[in-house]
C-alpha positions in Angstrom: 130.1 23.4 -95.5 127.3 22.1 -93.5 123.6 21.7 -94.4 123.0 24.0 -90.9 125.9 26.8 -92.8 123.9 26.7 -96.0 120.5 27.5 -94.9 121.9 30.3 -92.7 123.9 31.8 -95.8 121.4 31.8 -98.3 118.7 33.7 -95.5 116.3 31.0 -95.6 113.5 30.9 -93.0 111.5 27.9 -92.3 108.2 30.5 -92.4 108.9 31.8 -96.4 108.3 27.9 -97.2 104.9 27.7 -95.3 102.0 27.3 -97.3 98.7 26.3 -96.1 95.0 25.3 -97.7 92.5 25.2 -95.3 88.9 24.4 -95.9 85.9 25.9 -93.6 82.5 24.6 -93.7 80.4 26.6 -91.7 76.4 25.6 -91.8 75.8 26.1 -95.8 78.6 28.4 -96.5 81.8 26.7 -97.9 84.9 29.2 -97.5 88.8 28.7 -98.5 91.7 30.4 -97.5 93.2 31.7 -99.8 97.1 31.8 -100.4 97.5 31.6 -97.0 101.1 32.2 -95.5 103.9 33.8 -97.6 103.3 37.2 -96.1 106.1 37.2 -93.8 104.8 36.1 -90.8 103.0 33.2 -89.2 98.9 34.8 -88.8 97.9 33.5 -92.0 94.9 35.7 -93.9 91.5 34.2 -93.7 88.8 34.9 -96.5 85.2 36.7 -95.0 82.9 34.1 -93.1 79.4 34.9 -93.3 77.6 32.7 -90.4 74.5 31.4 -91.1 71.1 34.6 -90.4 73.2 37.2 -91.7 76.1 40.0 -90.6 79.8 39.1 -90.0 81.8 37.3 -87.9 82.1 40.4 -86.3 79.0 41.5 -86.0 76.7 38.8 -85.7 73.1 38.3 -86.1 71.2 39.4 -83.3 67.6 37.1 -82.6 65.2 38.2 -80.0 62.7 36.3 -78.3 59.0 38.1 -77.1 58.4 37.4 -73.7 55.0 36.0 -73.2 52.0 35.9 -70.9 49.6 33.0 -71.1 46.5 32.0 -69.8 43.9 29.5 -70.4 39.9 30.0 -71.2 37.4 27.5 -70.2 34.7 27.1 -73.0 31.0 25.6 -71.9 27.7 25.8 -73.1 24.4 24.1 -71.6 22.4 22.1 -74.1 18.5 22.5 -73.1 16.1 19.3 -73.5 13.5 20.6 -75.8 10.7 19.1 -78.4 8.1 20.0 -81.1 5.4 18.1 -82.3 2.5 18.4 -85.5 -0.1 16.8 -86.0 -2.7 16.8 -89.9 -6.1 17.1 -89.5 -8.5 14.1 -90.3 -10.7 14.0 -92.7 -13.5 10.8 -93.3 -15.2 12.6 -96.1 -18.7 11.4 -96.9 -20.1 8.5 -94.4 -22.7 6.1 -95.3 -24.8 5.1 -92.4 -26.2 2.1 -93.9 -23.0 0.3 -94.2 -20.1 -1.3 -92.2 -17.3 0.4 -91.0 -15.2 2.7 -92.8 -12.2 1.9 -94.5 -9.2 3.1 -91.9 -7.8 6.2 -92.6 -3.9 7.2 -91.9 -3.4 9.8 -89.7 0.4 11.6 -89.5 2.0 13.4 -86.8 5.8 14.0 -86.7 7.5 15.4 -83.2 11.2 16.2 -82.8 13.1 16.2 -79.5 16.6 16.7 -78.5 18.9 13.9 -78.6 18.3 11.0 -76.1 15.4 12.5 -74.3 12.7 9.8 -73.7 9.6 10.8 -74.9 6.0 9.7 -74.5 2.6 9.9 -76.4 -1.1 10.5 -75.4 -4.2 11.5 -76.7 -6.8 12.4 -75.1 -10.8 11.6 -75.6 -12.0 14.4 -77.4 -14.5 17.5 -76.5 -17.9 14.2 -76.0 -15.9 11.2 -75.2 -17.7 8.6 -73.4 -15.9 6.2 -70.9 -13.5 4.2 -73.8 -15.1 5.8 -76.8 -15.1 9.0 -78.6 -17.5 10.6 -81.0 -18.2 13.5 -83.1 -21.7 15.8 -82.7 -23.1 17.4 -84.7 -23.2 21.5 -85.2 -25.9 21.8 -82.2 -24.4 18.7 -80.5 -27.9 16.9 -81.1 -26.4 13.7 -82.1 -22.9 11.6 -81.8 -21.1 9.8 -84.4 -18.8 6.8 -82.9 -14.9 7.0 -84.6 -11.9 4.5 -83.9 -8.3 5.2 -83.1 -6.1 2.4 -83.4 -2.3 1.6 -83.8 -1.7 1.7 -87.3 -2.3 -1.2 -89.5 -3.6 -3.0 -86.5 -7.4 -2.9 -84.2 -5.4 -2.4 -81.1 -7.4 0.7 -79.7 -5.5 3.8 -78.5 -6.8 4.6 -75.3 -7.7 7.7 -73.9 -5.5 9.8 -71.5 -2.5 7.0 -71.5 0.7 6.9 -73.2 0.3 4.6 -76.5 3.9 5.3 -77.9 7.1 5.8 -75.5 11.0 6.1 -77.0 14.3 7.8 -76.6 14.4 10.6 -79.2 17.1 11.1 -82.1 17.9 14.4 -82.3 15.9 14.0 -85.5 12.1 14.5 -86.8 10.4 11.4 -86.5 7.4 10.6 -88.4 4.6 8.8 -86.6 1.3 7.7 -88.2 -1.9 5.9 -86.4 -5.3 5.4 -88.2 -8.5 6.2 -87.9 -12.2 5.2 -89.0 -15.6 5.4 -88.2 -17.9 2.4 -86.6 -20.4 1.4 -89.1 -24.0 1.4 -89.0 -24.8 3.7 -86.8 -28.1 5.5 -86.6 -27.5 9.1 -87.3 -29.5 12.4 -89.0 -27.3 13.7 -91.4 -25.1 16.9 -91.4 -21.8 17.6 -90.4 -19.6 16.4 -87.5 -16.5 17.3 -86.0 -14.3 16.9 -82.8 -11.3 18.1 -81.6 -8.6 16.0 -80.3 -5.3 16.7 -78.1 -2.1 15.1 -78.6 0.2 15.4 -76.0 4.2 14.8 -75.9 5.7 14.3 -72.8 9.4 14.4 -72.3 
């Protein structure tokens, strides 16, 4: 008998000797067939798949995407060039006629200005200056007592009516100081005396 006879007698089928393994890897989900074949016929049976954002092979995930309107927004603003400036009062206390000059005084101002403006300084001559000098009267303006304004720590005079200080600002208060005394031996009838002085900032 031939190999061909045998097989055919014994109702063999090349399909009842399939058998199959095969390994799915779909995104993070690792599935295997299970027994497949055997069943007598050649679909073989598949375990569930479950693709990757959920539901079935069947019914897969469904992922919608807004539609969108866009527009763009210009942002400005306008920065204004603006300063402030203080000044202290000045003070020589008691003055002795009879002796030299007074011992200079400090007198502080501060100004602040916005950033990179340039800036200048003044001060004028007072409410009795004369020509390069100022003074102080007395309360019926019957007599004048000669004072000094100079850079500080120096005898260079600040004149009257012209710039004495010019820079670019900071942004930031700057503190300023200049001094201040009064011209000795001067021939005056005692009381008090006062004057009033402008500083000016330009910018």
């Amino acid at each position: 008998m031939s190999y061909k006879d045998l097989i055919m007698q014994n109702n063999l089928t090349i399909k009842s000797l399939f058998f199959l393994s095969i390994i799915l890897s779909i995104g993070n989900n690792n599935v295997s067939a299970q027994s497949l074949g055997g069943n007598g016929t050649n679909t073989p049976s598949i375990g569930t798949l479950t693709p990757p954002g959920g539901g079935s092979l069947e019914n897969p995930p469904i992922f919608i995407t807004a539609n969108q309107a866009i527009s763009s927004m210009n942002i400005g603003a306008t920065v204004s060039s603006n300063c402030t400036i203080q000044a202290s009062n000045v003070s020589f206390g008691i003055y002795d006629s009879t002796k030299g000059d007074t011992t200079p005084i400090q007198v502080n101002f501060n100004y602040m200005c916005t950033k990179d403006v340039s800036v200048s300084l003044r001060l004028n001559g007072g409410n009795k200056f004369d020509g390069t000098d100022r003074y102080m009267t007395n309360s019926d303006d019957s007599a004048k007592l000669k004072y000094k304004l100079t850079q500080q720590s120096s005898t260079i005079g600040i004149p009257i009516n012209t710039n004495f200080l010019t820079e670019l600002a900071t942004g930031m208060q700057v503190n300023k100081a200049i001094s201040a005394y009064i011209v000795g031996n001067q021939s005056v009838p005692p009381g008090n005396y006062s004057d009033n002085l402008l500083l000016t900032l330009e910018y």
